[in-house]
NUSEVEX-329599 format. One record per residue: x, y, z of N, C-alpha, C in turn; residue number from 1. Coordinates in steps of 0.1 Angstrom, whole numbers. Example, Ala and Ser with C-alpha at 12.3 -4.5 7.8 and 13.67 -1.06 7.14 Angstrom:
REM residues 2
n_xx  n_yy  n_zz  ca_xx  ca_yy  ca_zz  c_xx  c_yy  c_zz  pos
132  -57  78  123  -45  78  132  -33  78  1
128  -22  71  137  -11  71  129  0  79  2
REM end
This chain:
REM residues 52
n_xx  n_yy  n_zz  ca_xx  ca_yy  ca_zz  c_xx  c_yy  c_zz  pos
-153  -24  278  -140  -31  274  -136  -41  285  1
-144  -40  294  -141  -48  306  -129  -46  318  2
-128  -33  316  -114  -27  322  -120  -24  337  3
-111  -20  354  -116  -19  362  -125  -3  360  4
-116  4  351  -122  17  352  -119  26  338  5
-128  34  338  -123  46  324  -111  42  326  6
-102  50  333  -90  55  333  -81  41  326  7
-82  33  332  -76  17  324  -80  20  315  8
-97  20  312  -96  15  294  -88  29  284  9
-91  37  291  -80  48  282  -71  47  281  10
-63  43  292  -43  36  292  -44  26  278  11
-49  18  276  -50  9  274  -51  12  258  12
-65  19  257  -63  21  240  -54  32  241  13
-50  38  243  -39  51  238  -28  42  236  14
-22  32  246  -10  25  238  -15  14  226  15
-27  9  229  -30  2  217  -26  10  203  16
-29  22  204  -29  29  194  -16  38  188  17
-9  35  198  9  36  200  16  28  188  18
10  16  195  15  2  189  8  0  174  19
2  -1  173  -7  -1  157  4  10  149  20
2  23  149  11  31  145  23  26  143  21
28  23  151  42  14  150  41  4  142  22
37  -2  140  32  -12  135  34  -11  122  23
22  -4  115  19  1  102  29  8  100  24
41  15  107  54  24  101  60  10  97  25
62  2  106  75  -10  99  67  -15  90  26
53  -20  86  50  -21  73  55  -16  61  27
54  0  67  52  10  49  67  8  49  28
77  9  58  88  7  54  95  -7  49  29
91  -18  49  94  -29  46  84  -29  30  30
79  -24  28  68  -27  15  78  -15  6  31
82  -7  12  87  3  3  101  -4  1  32
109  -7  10  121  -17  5  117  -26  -3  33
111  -38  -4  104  -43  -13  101  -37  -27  34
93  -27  -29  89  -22  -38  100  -16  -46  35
107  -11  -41  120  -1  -49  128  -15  -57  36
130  -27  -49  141  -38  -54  147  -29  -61  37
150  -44  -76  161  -34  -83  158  -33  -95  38
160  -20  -96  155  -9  -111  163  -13  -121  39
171  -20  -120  179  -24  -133  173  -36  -142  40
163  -42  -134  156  -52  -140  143  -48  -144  41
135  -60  -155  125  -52  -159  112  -59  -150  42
98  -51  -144  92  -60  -138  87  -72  -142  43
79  -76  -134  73  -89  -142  57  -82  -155  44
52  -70  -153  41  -66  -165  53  -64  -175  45
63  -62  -176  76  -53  -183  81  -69  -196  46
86  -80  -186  84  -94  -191  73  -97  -197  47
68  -99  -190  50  -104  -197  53  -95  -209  48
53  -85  -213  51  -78  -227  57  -82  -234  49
68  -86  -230  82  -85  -244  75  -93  -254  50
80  -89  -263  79  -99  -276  92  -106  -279  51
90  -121  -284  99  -130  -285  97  -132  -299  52
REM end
């Protein structure tokens, strides 16, 4: 990894892998706000079907 020693490269990925985590949480949470919008409307497969 190019670090001076194990012990670096281990600091190093353990918060890497802090941060990713973190990361991917504010994802799922922003995709799930997203996703929920609003139920009073119909989606867009829901449109597409109607018949006119």
């Amino acid at each position: 990894m190019g670090h001076a020693s194990t012990r670096a490269a281990l600091i190093y990925q353990h918060a890497t892998q802090d941060r990713d985590r973190a990361i991917a949480q504010a994802f799922g949470e922003a995709f799930k706000v997203a996703l929920d919008g609003n139920k009073d409307e119909p989606s867009g497969t829901q449109r597409a079907r109607k018949i006119y």
